[in-house]
N, C-alpha and C positions, 0 to 999 in steps of 0.2 A: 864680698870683696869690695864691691863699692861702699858698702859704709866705713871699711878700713880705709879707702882711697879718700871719703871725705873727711872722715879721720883725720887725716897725715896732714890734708890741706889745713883743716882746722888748725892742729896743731901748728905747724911752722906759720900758718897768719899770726896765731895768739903770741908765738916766742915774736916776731916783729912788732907785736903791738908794745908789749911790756917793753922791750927795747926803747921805743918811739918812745912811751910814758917815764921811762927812767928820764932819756934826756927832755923831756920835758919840765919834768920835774925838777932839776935839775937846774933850767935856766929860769923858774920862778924863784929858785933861791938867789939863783945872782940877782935878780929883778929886786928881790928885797935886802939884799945886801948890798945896792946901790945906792938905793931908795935913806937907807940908813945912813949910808955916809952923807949925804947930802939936808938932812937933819941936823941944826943946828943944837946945839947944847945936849948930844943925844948919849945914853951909857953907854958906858965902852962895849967898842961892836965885838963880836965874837969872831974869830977865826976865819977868812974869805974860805966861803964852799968847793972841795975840789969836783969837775965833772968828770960821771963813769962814765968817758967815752969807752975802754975795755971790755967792759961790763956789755954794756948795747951793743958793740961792735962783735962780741962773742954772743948774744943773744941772738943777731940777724944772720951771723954764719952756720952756726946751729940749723935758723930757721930753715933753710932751704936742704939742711938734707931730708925732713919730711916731705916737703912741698916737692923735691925731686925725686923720691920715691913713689909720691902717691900720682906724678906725670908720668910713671915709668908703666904703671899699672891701664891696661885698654882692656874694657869688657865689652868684645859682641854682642849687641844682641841676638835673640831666635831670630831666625828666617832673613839674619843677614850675611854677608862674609867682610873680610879688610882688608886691607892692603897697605903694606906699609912702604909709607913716602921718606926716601933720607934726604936729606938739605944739603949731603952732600955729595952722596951715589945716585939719587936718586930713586926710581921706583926699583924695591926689594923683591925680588921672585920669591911665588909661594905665597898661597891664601890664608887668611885667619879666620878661622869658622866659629862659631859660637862658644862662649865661655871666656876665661880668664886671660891674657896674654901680657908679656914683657917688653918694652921697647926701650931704646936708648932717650931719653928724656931732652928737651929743647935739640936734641938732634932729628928724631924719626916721629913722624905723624901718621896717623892710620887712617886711610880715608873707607868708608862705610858704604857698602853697595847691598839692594835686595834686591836677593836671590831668588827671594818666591816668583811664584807666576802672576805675569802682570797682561792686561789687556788690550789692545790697540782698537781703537774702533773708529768708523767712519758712519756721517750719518747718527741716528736715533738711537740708544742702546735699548734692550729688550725689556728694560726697567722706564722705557720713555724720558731719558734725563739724557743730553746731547755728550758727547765724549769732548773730554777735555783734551786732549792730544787728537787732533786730525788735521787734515789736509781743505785747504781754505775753497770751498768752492759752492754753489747752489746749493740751498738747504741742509748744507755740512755733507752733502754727499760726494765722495771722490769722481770728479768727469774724467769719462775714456768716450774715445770715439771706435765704432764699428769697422767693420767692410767697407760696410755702404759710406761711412764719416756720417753716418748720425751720432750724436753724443747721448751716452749712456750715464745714469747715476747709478753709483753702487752703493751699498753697503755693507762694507767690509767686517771683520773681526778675525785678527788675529792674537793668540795665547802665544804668549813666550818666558824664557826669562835667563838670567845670564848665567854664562858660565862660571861654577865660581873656579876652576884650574883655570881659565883665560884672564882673572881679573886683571893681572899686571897688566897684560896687553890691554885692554880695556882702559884701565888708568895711564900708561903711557903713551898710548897712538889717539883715542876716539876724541871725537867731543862730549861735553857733557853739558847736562844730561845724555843720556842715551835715547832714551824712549821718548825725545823730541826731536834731535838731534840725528837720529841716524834709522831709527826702524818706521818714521812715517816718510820719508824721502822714498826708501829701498821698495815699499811695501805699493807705495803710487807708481815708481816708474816700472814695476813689475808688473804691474795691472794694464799699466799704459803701455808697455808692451806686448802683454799675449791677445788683450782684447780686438787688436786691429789685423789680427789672423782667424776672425771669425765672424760672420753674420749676425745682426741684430738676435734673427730667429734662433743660432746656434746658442748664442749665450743666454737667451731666453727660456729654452724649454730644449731644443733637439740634442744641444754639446752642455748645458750646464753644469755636471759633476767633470767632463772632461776638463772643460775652460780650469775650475775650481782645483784640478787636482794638479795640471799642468802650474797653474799661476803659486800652487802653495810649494811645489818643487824647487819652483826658482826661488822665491824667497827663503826657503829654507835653508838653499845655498848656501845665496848671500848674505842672510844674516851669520851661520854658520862661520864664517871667513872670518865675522868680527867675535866671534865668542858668543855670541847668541843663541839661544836653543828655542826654533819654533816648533813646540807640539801641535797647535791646530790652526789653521785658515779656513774660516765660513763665510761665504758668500750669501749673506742674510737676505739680502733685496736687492731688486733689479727697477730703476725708474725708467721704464721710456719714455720716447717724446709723444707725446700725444696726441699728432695726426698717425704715426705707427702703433703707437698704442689702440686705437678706435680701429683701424685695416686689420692689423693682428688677432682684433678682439673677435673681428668677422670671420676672416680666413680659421680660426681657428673652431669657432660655430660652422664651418662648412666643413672641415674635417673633423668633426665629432661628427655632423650628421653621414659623410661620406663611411666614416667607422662604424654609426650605428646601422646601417645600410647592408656594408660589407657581413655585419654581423649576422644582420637579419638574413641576406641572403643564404651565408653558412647557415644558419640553423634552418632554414628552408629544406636545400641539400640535402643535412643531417635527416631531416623529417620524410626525404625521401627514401634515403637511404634504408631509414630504419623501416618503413613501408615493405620496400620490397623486401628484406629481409625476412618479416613478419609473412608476409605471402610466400617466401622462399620454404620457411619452418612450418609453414599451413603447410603446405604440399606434403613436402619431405613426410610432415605430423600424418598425413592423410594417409599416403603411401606404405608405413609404416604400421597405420589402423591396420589397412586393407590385410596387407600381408598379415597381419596377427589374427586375424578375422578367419585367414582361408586356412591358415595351420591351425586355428582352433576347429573349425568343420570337421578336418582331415583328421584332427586325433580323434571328434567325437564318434565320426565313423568307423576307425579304427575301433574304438571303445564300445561300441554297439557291437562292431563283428564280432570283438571278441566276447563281448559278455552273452553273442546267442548261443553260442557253445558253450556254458552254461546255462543258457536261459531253459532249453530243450528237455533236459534230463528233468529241470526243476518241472514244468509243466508238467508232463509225465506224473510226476510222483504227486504234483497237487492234484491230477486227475483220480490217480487212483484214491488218494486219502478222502475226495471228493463223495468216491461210489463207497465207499468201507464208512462215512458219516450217514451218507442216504442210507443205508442197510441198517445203521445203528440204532438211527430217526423211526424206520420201517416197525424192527422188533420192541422197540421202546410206545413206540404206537401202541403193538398189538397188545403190549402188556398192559399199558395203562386202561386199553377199552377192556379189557377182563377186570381187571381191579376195580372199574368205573361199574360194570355188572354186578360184580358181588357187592358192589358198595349197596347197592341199587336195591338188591334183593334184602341184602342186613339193612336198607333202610324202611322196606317196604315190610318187612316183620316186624319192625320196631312199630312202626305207625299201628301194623292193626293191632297189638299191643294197648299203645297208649290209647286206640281208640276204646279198646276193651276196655281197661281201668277207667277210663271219664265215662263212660257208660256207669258202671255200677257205681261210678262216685254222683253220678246223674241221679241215678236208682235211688239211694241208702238217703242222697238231700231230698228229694221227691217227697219220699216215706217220712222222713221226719220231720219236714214241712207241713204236711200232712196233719200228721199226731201233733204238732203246735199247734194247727188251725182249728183242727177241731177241742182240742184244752182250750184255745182262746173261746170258740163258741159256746162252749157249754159255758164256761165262767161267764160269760157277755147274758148267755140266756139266765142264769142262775141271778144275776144283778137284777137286768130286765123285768125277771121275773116278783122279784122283790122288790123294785121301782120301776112301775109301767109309765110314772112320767117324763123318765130318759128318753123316750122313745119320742113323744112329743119334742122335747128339748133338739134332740138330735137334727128329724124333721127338718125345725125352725133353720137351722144354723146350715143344713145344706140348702135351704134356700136360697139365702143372700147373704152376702157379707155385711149388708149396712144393718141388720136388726141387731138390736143388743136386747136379750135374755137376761133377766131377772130370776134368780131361784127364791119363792118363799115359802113358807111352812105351812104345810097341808092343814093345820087346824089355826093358822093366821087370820081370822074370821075383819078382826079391822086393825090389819096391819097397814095396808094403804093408809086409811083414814089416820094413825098416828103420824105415820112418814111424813104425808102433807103439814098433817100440822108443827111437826117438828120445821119442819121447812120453813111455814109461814112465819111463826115466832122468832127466826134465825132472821129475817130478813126483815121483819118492822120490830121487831124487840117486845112487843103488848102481846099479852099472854089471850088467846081464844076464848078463855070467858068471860073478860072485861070488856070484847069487841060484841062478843055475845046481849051483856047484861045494856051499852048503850045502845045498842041497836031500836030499842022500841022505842025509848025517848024520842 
């Protein structure tokens, strides 16, 4: 829609320009058909020019029905509202909220308010950048005085933003701006008034959310009255003066230590408390042993009486099973020492048995012992008798162990005498009769 609005303006400028350019044009022609006449010896001049005043004069009446069309045309923007002004009623009841709207053109003007939420602050804002709308005093903080008349800095912030079903009023009663004009006035002297119905210390720490909620009450009032709508008031910071500030900083280090004190104390108490208690439940605990203690005796006595009237019969019968095992033990004796007798006697036949058989296995090895000794003698005599040199030989050899015995041949007459010389020729290599033959030389 605005590019049709700048559209329309476009157009009905452009139909006035051509207009404008017709008679311009126009009077460059009279300009040279002046200029001609005034040439002397000049060819005959052509026809004087007529001017389209019609022409122009219907091109500029044209022009303004766009250009009054496209002033008919007001586009809202988001997060604003309007309000239309007549020139000759005056302010028009009833808001123009965002998008397209119609107005009577060089009669009604729409004047432009936001709607959104805007913020009033005093002092520092939370971004450290100073508020451009506040109330002129000490470090841009709002001064109120106490109870006492010590002077207090605040730092205020209130959230608001306008009504847009109040704009009219708004635009026919208020000043404007607004939000210079009339919510840092309302917002100061409603401070300056709740804060002198309360102590340095109340608006400090003891009443602080009360001061805060009282002070956002009134405000919200009064801004209310003029079409304003305040959602929030926060009470950011509190400056004191700083001989009260340094007293307050003590007094309040002596009620923390008097709190931690008080505290202490209670948990003392509590430690007592719980003490006796713990002794209270010992007891009780104890008491409670005992009695379980004496009902456990009392049933075990009980449980003993009863179980001897069964115990009695049981004895009894283990007496008697007692004597009927000794009797059992008794005959099982007697048998084993008879079985232990005959063992005795079958083992005492067995032996002289075996004594008899190794007896004649004694006998029959004796005897044949015997008949080998004497086979071996006779053969030994039979040798003996045919070599009576064994005999010698034998002799020798039970003498001693260190003689070594030589057997040679009974008709060996000089076997010695070859041995040796076989010897001596083995060990010098010269044969016995060449040792022989230089011997005399």
């Amino acid at each position: 829609m605005l590019t049709l609005k700048y559209l329309l303006i476009a157009g009905g400028l452009g139909m006035i320009l051509v207009a404008v350019s017709i008679l311009g044009y126009d009077l460059y022609r009279e300009f040279v058909y002046r200029r001609l006449l005034a040439t002397p010896g000049a060819n005959p001049l052509p026809p004087l020019p007529q001017w389209r005043w019609r022409t122009s004069l219907a091109l500029a009446l044209l022009a303004w029905g766009p250009i009054l069309i496209a002033f008919s045309i007001v586009v809202v923007p988001s997060g604003m509202a309007g309000i239309r002004v007549s020139e000759m009623s005056g302010t028009v009841p009833g808001a123009l909220y965002p998008g397209v709207h119609f107005v009577m053109p060089l009669v009604e003007d729409v004047a432009l308010f936001d709607t959104r939420d805007q913020v009033f602050n005093t002092g520092m804002s939370e971004d450290g950048k100073k508020s451009a709308a506040n109330v002129t005093s000490r470090s841009q903080l709002l001064d109120v005085q106490a109870k006492e008349g010590l002077t207090l800095g605040l730092a205020i912030t209130v959230r608001y933003r306008l009504d847009p079903k109040r704009l009219d009023y708004i635009q026919g009663n208020l000043p404007h701006p607004v939000e210079k004009e009339i919510v840092p006035p309302i917002v100061a002297s409603v401070w300056r008034e709740v804060i002198p119905n309360f102590t340095v210390r109340d608006v400090f720490s003891a009443k602080r959310e009360e001061v805060r909620q009282r002070a956002a009450g009134m405000i919200t009032q009064k801004l209310a009255a003029d079409g304003i709508v305040v959602k929030e008031v926060m009470l950011r910071d509190i400056q004191l003066p700083d001989e009260y500030a340094k007293g307050l900083e003590t007094l309040l280090l002596k009620e923390q230590e008097n709190d931690r004190m008080g505290v202490e104390t209670e948990l003392k108490q509590k430690q007592v408390k719980i003490a006796e208690l713990e002794a209270e439940a010992t007891k009780v605990q104890q008491i409670k042993q005992a009695e379980g203690e004496a009902q456990v005796h009392v049933l075990q006595a009980k449980g003993e009486s009863d179980a001897m009237q069964y115990t009695l019969p049981l004895k009894e019968k283990q007496i008697q099973q007692s004597k009927l095992e000794a009797e059992a033990r008794k005959e099982a004796t007697i048998q084993n020492a008879e079985a232990a007798a005959q063992a005795k006697v079958i083992d005492s036949k067995a032996e002289t048995e075996r004594r008899k058989l190794l007896a004649n296995a004694e006998a029959d090895r004796i005897r044949v012992t015997a008949a080998a000794d004497a086979e071996r003698l006779s053969s030994e005599a039979a040798i003996l008798k045919q070599n009576p040199l064994l005999i010698n030989k034998i002799v020798a050899e039970r003498l001693s162990d260190k003689l070594q015995i030589m057997m040679v041949p009974a008709d060996g007459k000089f076997f010695m005498n070859d041995v040796l010389k076989s010897m001596n020729v083995a060990n010098t290599g010269v044969p016995q009769t060449e040792q022989s033959e230089e011997q005399p030389r």
